[in-house]
C-alpha positions as CSV (number, residue, x, y, z in Angstrom):
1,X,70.2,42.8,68.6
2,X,70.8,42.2,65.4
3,X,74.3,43.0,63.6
4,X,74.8,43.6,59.8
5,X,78.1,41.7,58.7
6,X,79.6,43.1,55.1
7,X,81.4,40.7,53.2
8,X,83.6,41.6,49.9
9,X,81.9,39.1,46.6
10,X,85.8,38.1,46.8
11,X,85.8,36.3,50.0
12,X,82.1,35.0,48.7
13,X,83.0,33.6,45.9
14,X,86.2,31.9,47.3
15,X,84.1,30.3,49.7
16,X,81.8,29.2,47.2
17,X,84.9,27.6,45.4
18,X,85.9,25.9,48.5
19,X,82.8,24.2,49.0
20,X,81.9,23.3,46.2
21,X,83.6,20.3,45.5
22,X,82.1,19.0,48.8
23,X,78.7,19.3,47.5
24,X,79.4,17.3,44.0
25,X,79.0,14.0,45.0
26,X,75.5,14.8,46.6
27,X,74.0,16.3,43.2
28,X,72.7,13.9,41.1
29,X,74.4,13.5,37.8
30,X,72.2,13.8,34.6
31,X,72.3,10.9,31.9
32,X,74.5,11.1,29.4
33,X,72.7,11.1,25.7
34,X,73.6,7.5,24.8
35,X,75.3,7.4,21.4
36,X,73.9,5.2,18.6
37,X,76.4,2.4,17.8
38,X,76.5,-0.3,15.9
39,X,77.5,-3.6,17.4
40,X,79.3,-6.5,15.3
41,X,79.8,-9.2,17.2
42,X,81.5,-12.7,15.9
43,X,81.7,-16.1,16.9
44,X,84.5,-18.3,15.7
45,X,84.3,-22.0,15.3
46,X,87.3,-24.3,14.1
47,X,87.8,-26.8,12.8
48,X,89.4,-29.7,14.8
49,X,92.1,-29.9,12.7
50,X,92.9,-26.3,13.8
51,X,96.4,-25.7,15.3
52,X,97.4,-23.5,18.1
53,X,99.9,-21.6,15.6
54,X,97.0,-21.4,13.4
55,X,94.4,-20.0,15.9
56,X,96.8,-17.7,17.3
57,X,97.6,-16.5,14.0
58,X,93.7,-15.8,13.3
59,X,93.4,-13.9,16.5
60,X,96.4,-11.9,15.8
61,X,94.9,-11.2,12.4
62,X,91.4,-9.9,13.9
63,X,93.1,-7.9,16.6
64,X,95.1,-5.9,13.4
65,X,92.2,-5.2,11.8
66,X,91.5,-1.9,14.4
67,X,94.4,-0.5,12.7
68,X,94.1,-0.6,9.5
69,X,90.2,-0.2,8.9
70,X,89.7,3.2,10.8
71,X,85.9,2.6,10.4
72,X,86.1,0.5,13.7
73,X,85.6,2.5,16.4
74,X,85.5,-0.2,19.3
75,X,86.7,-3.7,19.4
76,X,87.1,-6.2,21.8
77,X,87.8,-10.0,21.9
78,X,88.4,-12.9,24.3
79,X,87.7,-16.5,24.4
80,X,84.9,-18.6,25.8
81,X,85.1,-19.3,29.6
82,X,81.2,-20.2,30.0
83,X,80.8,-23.2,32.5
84,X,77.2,-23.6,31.0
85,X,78.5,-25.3,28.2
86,X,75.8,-23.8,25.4
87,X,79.0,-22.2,23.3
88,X,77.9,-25.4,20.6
89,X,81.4,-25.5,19.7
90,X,81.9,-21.3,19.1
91,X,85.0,-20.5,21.0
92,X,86.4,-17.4,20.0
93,X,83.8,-13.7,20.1
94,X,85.1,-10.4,18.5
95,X,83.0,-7.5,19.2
96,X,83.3,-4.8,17.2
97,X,81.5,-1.1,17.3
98,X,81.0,1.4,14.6
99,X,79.3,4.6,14.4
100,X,77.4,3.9,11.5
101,X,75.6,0.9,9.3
102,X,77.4,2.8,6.6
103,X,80.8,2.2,8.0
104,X,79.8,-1.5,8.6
105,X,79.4,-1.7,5.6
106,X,82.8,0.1,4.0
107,X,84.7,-2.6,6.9
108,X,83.1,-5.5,5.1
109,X,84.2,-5.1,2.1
110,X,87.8,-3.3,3.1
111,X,90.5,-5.0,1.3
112,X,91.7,-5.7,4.8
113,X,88.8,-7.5,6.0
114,X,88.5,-9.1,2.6
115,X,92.4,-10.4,3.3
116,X,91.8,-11.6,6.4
117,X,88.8,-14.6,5.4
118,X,91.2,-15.3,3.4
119,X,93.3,-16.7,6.6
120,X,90.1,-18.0,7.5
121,X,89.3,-20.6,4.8
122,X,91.7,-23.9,6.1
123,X,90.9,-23.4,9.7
124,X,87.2,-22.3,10.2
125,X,84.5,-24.4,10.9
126,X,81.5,-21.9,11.4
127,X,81.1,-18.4,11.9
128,X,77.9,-17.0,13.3
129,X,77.8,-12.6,13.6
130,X,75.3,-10.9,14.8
131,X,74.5,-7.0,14.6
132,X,72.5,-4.8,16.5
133,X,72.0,-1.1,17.4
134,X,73.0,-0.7,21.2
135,X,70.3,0.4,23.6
136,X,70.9,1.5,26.6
């Protein structure tokens, strides 16, 4: 025998909303579109002579720039902890990430950035950069 059951699209769709969440994590989520980024990533050497104070004071000087150059719109730093030893000296990477070669460009010759290699001239041995498009 069979029996017709009549349910309101209220109760329906309430049951819907209640499992729904359950069935989330087994649908695959699509890839995001990647946004194209610009990556600016430097290496600092110094020079023996280089202080603590004197570091410090360049990394504090780098990690300002974020705030007064709004063309970065990612940045990063940190110091080499590499036991391969193939850093040739380089101990210090900033990594930072604009949306545009144009705005690389307007950050490199910001009054700003121009200020701070400035700070750099006593206590910098080499500086190697490196840019490159992201890909994912």
């Amino acid at each position: 025998m069979i029996t017709s059951v009549s349910h309101s699209p209220k109760i329906i769709l309430v049951a819907l909303l209640a499992v729904t969440p359950l069935l989330a994590p087994m649908v695959p989520a699509l890839p995001k579109p990647a946004a194209k980024v610009l990556r600016h990533v430097v290496f600092f050497k110094f020079k023996d002579s280089a202080n603590p104070q004197q570091v410090k004071e360049v990394e504090d000087a780098f990690r300002a720039l974020p705030s007064k150059i709004n063309f970065i719109r990612g940045f990063e730093w940190g110091t080499n902890v590499s036991p391969e030893n193939l850093n040739q000296g380089y101990t210090h990477c900033f990594f930072l990430t604009f949306d545009s070669d144009k705005d690389r460009d307007a950050y490199l010759v910001h009054p700003a950035h121009k200020e701070f290699g400035q700070l750099l001239g006593p206590v910098l041995d080499k500086v190697t950069v490196i840019d490159y498009w992201a890909k994912p």
